[in-house]
N, C-alpha and C positions, 0 to 999 in steps of 0.2 A: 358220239365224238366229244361232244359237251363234258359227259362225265369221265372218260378215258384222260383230259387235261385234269379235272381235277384231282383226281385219284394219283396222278404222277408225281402232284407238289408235297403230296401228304405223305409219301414215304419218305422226303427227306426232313422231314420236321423235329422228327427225335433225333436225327443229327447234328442241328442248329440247337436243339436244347441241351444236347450231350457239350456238346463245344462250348456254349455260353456259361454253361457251371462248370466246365474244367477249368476256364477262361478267370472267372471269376475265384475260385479256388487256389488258380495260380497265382492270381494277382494279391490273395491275402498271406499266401505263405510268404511271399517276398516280402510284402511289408513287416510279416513278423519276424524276418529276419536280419532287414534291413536296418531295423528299427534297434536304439541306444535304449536301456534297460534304466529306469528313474526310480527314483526312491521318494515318497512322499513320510513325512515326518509329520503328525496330528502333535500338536500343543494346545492340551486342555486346562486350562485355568482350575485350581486344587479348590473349589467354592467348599465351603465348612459346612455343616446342618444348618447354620442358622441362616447362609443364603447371602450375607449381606456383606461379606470379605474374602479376600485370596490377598498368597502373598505374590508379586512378581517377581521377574527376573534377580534384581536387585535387593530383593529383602526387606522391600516395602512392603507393608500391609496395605493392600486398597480396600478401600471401606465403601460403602454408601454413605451417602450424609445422612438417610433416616436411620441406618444404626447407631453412625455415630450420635445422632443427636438423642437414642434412645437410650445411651450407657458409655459416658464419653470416659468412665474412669476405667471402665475393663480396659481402652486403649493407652492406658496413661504408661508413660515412659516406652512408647512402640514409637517408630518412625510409619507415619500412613500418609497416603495419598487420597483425597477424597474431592470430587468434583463438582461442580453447579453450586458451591459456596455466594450467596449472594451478601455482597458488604452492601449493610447498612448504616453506616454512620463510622465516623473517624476518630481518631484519641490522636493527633500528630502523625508525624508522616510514614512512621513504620507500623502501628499500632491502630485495625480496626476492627470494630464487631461484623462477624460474618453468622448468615440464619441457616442452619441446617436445620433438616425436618421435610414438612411438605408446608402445604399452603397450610391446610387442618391443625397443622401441628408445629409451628417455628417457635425453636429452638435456638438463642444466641451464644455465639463462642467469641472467645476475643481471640483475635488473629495477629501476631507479630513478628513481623519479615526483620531476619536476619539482616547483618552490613551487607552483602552477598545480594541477598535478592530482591531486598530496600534499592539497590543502587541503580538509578537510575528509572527509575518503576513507579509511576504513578497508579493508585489502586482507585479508580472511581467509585463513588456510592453507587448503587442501584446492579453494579457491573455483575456480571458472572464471573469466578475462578477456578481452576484447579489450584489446592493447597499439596505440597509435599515437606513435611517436616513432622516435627518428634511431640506429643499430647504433653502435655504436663499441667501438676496440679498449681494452680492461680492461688498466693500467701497477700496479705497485706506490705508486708515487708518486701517482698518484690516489688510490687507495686511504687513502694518508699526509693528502691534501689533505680527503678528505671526513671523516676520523678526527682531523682535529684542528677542522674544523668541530664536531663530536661529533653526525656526524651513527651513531654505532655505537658500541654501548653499553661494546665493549671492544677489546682488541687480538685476542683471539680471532676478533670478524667482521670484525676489518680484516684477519685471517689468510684467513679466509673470501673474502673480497669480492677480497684478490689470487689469489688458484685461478682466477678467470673469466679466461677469455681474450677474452671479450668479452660487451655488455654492452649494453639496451637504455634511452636517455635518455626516458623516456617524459614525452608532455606531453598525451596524453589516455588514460583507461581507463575503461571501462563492461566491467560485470558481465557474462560471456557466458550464452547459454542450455545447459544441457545438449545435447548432439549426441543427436540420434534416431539407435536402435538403424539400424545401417547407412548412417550420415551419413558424411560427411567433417567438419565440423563446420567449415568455414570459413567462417561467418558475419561481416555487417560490418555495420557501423551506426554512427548518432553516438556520440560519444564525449560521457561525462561528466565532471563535475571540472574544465573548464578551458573 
């Protein structure tokens, strides 16, 4: 009698299992039909062989600061964006040296914000930046041009500011974040100031 019960549940088992994959079947056709058709767009950054630039949206060249600091005159007369610039030391209020490189290897640039991104902008020593403006090569007589401007407090950082050999005209900077321990630190983003 024992086994007469259970032999009578077992016949309907592959019915419960026929029903539950239809069930389930049913339920995924509807979703694929229910369902609005999306388009996903991949935007790959164009990186060069040498690894260390693309240009963006905008026609910026973004750099690393260790290329730029490895061959600052291939960028000359390019508009580039380069981030983790750390100012060290000031020449006046629009005009500082900033260290590209790594620790191993720094490498100083003079850095000089535009009326634009000067205005109102305090650049601290020691601070991190993002820089976005145009390379250019650093003459004496620039130098003369911006020092009788008074745009430098003396002949000393006009001594200073001809030592660069070249020089970035910057016309946006926003404050970089710290690089997380094992970053690269080439962060980009809008720019402020301007």
């Amino acid at each position: 009698m024992a086994d007469e019960a259970k032999g009578s549940g077992r016949s309907l088992t592959w019915l419960w299992m026929v029903l539950a994959l239809v069930s389930v079947g049913g339920f995924l056709a509807w979703i694929g039909m229910a369902s609005e058709p999306t388009s996903v767009t991949v935007v790959e950054a164009d990186t060069t062989a040498e690894g260390g630039e693309f240009e963006d949206e905008a026609g910026v060249v973004v750099v690393q600061k260790d290329t730029l600091a490895a061959d600052k005159g291939r960028f000359a007369g390019q508009r580039i964006r380069v981030a983790q610039v750390e100012a060290t030391g000031s020449l006046g209020d629009a005009i500082f040296w900033g260290e590209l490189g790594d620790r191993a290897n720094q490498v100083p640039i003079l850095v000089r914000l535009d009326s634009a991104a000067a205005s109102g902008f305090q650049v601290q020593t020691g601070g991190l930046y993002t820089l976005t403006g145009e390379v250019q090569r650093m003459t004496d007589s620039l130098a003369t041009v911006w020092s009788e401007a008074g745009e430098f407090a003396g002949e000393g950082e006009q001594a200073q500011a001809a030592f660069a050999d070249y020089f970035i005209q910057v016309s946006n900077i926003r404050p970089s974040r710290a690089p997380r321990s094992g970053s690269g630190g080439g962060g980009t983003g809008s720019a402020a100031g301007g």
